[in-house]
C-alpha positions as CSV (number, residue, x, y, z in Angstrom):
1,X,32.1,19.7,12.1
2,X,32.1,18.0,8.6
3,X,30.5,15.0,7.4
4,X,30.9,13.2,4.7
5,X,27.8,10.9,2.9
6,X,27.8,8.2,0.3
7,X,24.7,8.0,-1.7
8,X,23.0,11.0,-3.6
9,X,19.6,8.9,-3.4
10,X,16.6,10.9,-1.2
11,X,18.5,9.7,2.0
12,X,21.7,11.0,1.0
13,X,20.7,13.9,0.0
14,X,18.0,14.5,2.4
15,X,20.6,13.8,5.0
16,X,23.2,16.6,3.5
17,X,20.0,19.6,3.5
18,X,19.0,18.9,6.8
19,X,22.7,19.3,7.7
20,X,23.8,21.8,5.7
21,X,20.8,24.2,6.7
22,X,22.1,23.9,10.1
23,X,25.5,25.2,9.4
24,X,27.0,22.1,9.4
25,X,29.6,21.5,6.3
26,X,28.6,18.3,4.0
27,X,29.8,16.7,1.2
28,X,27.7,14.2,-0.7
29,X,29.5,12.3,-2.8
30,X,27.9,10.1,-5.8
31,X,29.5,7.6,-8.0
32,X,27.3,8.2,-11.0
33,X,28.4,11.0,-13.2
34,X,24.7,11.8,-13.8
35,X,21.7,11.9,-11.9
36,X,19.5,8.5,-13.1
37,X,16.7,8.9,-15.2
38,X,15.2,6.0,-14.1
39,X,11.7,6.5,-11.5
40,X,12.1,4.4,-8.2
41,X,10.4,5.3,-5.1
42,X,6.9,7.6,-5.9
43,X,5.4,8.1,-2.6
44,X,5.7,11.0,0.1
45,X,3.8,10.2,2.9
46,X,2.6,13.5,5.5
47,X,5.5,12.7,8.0
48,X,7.9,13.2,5.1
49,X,6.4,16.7,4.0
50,X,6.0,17.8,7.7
51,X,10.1,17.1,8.0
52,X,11.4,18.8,4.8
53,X,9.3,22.2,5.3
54,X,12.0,23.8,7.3
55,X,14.5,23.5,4.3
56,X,11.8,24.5,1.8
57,X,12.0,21.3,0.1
58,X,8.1,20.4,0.8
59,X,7.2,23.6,-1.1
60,X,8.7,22.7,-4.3
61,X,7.7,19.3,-4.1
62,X,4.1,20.4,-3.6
63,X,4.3,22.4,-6.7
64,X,4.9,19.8,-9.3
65,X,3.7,16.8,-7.8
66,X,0.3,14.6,-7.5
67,X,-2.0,14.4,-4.3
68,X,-3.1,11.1,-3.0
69,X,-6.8,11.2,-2.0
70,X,-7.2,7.7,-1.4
71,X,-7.4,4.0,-2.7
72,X,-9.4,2.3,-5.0
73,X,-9.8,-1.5,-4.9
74,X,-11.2,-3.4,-8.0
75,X,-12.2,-6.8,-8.0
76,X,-13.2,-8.7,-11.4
77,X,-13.1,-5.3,-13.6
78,X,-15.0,-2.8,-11.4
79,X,-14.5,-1.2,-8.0
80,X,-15.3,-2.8,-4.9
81,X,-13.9,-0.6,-2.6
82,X,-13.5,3.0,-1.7
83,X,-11.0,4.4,1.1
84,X,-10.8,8.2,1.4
85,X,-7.1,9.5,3.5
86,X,-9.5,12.1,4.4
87,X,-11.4,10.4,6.9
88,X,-7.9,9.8,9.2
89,X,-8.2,12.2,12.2
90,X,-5.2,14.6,11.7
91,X,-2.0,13.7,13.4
92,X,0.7,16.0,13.7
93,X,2.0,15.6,10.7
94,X,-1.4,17.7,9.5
95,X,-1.9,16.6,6.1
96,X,-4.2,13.7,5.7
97,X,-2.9,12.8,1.6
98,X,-0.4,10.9,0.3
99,X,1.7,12.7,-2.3
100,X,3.1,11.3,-5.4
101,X,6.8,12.5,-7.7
102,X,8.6,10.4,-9.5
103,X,12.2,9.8,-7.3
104,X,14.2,11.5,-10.2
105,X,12.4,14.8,-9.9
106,X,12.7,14.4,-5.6
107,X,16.0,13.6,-6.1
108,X,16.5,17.1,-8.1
109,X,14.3,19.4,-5.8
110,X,16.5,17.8,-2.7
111,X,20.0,18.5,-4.6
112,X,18.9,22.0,-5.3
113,X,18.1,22.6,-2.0
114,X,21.8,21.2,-0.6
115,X,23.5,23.6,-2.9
116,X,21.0,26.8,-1.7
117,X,21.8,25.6,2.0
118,X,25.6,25.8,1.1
119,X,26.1,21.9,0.9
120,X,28.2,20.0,-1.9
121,X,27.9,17.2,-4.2
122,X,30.5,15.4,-6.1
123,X,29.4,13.1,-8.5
124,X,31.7,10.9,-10.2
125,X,33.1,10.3,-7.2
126,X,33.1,6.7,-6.1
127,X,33.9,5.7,-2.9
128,X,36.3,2.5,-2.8
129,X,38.0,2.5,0.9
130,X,37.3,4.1,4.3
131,X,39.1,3.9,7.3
132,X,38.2,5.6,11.2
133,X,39.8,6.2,14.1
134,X,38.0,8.0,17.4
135,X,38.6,11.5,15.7
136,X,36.9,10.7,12.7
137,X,36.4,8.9,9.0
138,X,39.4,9.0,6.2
139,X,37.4,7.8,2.5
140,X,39.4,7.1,-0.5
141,X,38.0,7.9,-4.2
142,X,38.6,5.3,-6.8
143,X,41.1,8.7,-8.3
144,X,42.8,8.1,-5.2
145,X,42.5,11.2,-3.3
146,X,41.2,10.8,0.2
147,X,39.1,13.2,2.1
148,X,38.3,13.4,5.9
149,X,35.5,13.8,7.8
150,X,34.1,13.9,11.3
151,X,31.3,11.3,10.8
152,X,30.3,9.7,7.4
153,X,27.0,8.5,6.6
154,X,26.0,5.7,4.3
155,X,23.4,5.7,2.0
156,X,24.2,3.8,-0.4
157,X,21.7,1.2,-0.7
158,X,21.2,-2.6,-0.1
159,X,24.1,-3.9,-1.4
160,X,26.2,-1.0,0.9
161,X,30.0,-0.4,0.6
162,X,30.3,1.4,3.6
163,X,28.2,-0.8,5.8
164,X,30.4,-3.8,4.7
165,X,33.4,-1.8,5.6
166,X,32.4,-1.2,9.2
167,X,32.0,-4.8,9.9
168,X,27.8,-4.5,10.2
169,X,25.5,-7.3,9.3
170,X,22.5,-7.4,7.3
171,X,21.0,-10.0,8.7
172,X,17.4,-11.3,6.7
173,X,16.0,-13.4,3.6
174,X,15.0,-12.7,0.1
175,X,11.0,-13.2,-0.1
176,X,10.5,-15.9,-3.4
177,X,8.4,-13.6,-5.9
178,X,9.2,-11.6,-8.5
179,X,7.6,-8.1,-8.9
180,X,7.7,-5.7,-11.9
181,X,7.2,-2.4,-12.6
182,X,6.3,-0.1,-16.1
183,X,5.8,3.1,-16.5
184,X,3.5,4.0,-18.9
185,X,1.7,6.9,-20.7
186,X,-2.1,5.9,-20.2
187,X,-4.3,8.5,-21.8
188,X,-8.1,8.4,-20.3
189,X,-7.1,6.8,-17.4
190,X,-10.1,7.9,-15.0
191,X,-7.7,7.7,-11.2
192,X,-5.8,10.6,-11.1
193,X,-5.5,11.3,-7.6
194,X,-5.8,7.7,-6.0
195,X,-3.9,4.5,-6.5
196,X,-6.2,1.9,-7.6
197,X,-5.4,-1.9,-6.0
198,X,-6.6,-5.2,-7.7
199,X,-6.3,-8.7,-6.1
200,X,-5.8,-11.2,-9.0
201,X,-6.1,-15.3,-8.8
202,X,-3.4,-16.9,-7.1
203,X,-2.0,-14.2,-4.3
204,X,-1.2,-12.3,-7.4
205,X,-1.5,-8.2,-7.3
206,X,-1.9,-5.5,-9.5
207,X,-2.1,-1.6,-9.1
208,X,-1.6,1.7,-10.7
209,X,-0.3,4.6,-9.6
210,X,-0.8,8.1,-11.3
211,X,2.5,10.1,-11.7
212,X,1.3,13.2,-13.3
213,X,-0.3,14.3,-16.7
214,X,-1.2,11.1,-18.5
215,X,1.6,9.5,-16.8
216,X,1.6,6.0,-14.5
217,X,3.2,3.5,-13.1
218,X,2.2,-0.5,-13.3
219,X,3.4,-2.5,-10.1
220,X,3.0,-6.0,-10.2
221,X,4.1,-9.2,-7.9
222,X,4.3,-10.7,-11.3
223,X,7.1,-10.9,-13.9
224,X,5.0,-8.4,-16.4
225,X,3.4,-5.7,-14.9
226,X,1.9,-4.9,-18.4
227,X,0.5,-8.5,-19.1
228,X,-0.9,-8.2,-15.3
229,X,-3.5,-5.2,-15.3
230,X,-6.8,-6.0,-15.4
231,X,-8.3,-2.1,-15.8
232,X,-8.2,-2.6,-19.1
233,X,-5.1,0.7,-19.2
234,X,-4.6,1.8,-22.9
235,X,-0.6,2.6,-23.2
236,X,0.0,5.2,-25.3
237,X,3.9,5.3,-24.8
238,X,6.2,3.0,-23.0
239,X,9.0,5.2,-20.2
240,X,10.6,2.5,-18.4
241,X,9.9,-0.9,-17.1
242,X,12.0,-3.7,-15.4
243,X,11.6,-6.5,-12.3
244,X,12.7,-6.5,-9.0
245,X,13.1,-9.1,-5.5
246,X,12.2,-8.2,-2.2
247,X,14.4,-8.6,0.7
248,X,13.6,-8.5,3.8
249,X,16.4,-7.4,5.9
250,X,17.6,-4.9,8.4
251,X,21.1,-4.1,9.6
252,X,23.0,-6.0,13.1
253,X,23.2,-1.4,13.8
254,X,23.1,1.8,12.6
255,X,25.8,3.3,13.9
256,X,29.9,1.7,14.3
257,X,32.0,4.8,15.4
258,X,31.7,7.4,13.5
259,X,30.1,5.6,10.8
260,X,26.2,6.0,10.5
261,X,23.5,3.8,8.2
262,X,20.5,5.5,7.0
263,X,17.9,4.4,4.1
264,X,18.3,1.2,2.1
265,X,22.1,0.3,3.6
266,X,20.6,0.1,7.3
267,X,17.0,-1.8,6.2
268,X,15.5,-3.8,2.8
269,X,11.6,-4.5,3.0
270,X,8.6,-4.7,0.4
271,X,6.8,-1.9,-1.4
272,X,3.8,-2.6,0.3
273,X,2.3,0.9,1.9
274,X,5.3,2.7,-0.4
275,X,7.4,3.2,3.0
276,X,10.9,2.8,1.6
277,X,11.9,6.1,0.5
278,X,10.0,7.6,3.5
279,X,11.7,5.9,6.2
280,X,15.3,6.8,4.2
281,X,14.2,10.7,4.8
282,X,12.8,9.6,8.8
283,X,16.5,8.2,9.4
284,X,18.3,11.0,7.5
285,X,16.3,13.7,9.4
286,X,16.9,12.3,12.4
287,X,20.4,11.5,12.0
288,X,21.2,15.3,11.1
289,X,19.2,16.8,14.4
290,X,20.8,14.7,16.9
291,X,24.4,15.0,14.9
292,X,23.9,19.2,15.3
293,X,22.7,18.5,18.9
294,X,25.7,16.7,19.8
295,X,23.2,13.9,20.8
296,X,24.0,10.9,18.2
297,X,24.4,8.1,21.0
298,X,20.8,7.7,21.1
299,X,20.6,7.3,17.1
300,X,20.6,3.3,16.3
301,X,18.6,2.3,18.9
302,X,15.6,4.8,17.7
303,X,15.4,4.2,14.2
304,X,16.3,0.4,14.5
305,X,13.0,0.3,16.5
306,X,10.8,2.9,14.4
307,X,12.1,1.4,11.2
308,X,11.0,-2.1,12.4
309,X,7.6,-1.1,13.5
310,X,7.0,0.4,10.1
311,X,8.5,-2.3,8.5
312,X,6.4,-4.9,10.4
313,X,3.2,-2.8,9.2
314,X,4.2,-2.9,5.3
315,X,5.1,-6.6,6.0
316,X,1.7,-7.4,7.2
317,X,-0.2,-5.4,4.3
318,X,2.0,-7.3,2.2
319,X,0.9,-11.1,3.3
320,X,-2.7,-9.6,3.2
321,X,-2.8,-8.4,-0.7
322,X,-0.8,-12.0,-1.6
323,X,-2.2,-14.2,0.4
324,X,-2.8,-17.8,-2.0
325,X,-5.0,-19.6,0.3
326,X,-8.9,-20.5,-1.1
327,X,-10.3,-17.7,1.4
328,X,-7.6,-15.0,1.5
329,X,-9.5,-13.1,-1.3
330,X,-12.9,-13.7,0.1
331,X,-11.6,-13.0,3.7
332,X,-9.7,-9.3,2.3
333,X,-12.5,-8.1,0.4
334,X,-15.0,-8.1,2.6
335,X,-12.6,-6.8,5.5
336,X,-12.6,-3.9,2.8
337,X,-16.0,-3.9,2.6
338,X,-16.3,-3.9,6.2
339,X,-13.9,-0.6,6.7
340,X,-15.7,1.5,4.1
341,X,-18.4,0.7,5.6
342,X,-17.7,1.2,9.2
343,X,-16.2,5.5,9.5
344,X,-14.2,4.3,13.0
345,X,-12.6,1.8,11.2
346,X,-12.5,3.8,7.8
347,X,-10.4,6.4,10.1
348,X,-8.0,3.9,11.7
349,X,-7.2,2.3,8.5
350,X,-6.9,5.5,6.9
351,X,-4.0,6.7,9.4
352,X,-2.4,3.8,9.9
353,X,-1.8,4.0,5.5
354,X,-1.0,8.1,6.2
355,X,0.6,8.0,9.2
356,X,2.3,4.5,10.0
């Protein structure tokens, strides 16, 4: 068997380890020339490390990374709020922390894995046409060689080539807000191992998110993340920063003959909870199993209906922390008073962030 995948992101590549460590010859192909510099997705939840042990990829994550011990919620300067990940009752994922890398470094523990499992990635290789019959999938390059494969997988984002070339919809709507991020060096910042969460006026959010070393990242639902904060962070050197829209969407299936969706091209959804990335390495596990069990007919159907329960989660926690209305903030803060408070509910709410 060979298969073919579009999109060196932590889907794509996720998807060719788990393949490749199973004998099964992959080729990733990427159109950039270089891997991006550029930080994305940060957050690994448990069920992510629990899937990636087998290929040794959770090991050298682990080993340069930052562990999650819980939240921190701040209300006019100060904290309000404390919610330990240790009081979830383990699950069978084990771990009961969230775990933090930027997506380049992921990104680069994941391709050095597909190359010691025997997989390959092109990059400067763009993908420009694709064509399958019931035997398999024939891609073009933009060069103009062609290569074939038995199934090919996209994962190549929201705005998808290969899912527009199988005829699949992405049904869904773009939410009105504009969010930001900046990544910032922030020397004497206190939270290094939990992300601390304000609620501003308005609906408006702010939160920080250690990275490593003196190193963070600002997310807003503003247009400046920077001119957001309200901790009072002292930014010592600037790395990246830049806005973003949220779409909600998810795609018609994940699967048209031997074409498969995984990661951003099969579903589009906010950061709340930081579930993106995680659900891309859910669908791209899963996808390789049941391809090297000769079971993929089950495929769409599973992860359309696990990805939309996760979804429907971080959609909820997302309407919670923007909520505009006069008692939103009231109502919010004193549910999180309420859960700190309470350890049954500290330990419901703690796995439902961990585990989904």
């Amino acid at each position: 068997m060979k298969v073919l995948i579009c999109g060196a992101g932590p889907t794509g590549l996720t998807a060719g380890v788990e393949l490749a460590r199973r004998g099964i010859e992959v080729t990733v192909f990427e159109a950039r020339d270089a891997p991006s510099p550029l930080s994305r997705a940060v957050g690994i939840n448990p069920e992510s490390l629990h899937r990636l042990e087998p290929s040794g990829v959770t090991e050298a994550l682990l080993a340069e990374g930052v562990t999650y011990r819980g939240l921190i919620l701040h209300r006019g300067g100060r904290v309000w709020a404390r919610l330990d990940f240790g009081a979830a009752r383990p699950e069978r994922f084990g771990r009961r922390y969230m775990f933090g890398l930027p997506q380049d470094r992921t990104e680069a523990v994941l391709a050095a894995a597909l190359a010691r499992h025997g997989g390959t990635l092109r990059r400067g290789a763009e993908i420009v046409g694709m064509a399958q019959d019931p035997q398999g999938v024939r891609i073009t390059l933009k060069d103009g060689r062609e290569e074939r494969g038995d199934w090919f997988v996209g994962a190549d984002g929201t705005r998808s080539l290969v899912r527009e070339a199988a005829g699949i919809g992405y049904p869904g709507h773009r939410l009105p807000d504009v969010w930001s991020i900046a990544d910032i060096d922030a020397p004497g910042w206190s939270h290094r191992d939990r992300v601390a969460l304000s609620l501003l006026p308005e609906g408006r959010v702010a939160a920080v998110v250690p990275l490593g070393g003196d190193r963070v990242r600002m997310i807003s639902n503003t247009e400046d993340a920077l001119a957001a904060e309200p901790f009072g962070v002292r930014v010592a050197h600037l790395h990246d920063r830049g806005q973003f829209r949220v779409a909600l969407r998810m795609a018609e299936r994940f699967r048209e003959g031997r074409v498969l969706l995984a990661g951003d091209a099969a579903h589009s959804h906010s950061p709340a909870g930081g579930r993106g990335m995680n659900l891309g390495i859910a669908d791209a596990c899963d996808l390789a199993e049941r391809l090297a069990g000769g079971g993929i007919d089950g495929y769409s159907e599973a992860r359309r209906a696990a990805d939309r329960r996760i979804i429907a989660g971080a959609e909820r926690m997302r309407r919670v922390v923007t909520a505009k209305g006069p008692l939103a903030r009231p109502a919010t803060l004193a549910a999180a008073r309420l859960i700190t408070a309470l350890p049954p509910l500290r330990a419901r709410f703690a796995a439902n962030f961990l585990y989904g």
